[in-house]
C-alpha positions, 0 to 999 in steps of 0.5 A: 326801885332798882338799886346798882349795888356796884355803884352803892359799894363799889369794888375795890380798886387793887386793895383800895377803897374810895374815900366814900367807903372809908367813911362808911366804915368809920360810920359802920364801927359807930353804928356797932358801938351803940348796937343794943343787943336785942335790936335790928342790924344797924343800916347806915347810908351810902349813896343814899342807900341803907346797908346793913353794917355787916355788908360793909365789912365785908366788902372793905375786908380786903381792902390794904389801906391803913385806917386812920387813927380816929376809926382805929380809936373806935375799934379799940373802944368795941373791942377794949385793946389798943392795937400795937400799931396802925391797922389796915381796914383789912383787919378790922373788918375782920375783927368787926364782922364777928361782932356783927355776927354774934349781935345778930345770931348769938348761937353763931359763936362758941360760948367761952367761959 
């Protein structure tokens, strides 16, 4: 089956994402919330095709529109910080995608004592 990636995650639209990638986010911090750490990459569905949650912070780690409140509550659950205001989906992605990282390939990221 050939799959139009485009239509699936399609690209920003001058920093802006769909409502449907606004969500897929929202489900992507929640799949890396309960990530066990010796299990595969979780996928969720968009357009009823599974993606890894990595790709979907990178495809929203431009994206200039500010998160909601109930997504942002799920970052600062994985992180353990409460941001100090509204944070852009930008900014999340970019505090997410090292998460994803280090879950995927523990010798990816320097050790800190």
């Amino acid at each position: 089956m050939d799959i139009d990636m485009h239509k699936v995650f399609p690209d920003l639209f001058e920093g802006h994402a769909p409502i449907t990638l606004q969500n897929a986010f929202h489900e992507a911090l929640e799949a890396l919330e309960e990530w066990s750490e010796k299990a595969e990459e979780p996928l969720i569905p968009i357009h009823g095709v599974a993606m890894p949650i990595s790709s979907v912070f990178v495809g929203m780690s431009h994206c200039t529109d500010l998160m909601p409140l109930r997504t942002q509550g799920v970052l600062e659950a994985i992180i353990g910080v409460r941001a100090s205001g509204r944070m852009l989906y930008a900014d999340a992605a970019r505090l997410a995608m090292p998460l994803c990282a280090a879950r995927t390939d523990p010798g990816a990221l320097p050790a800190y004592p």
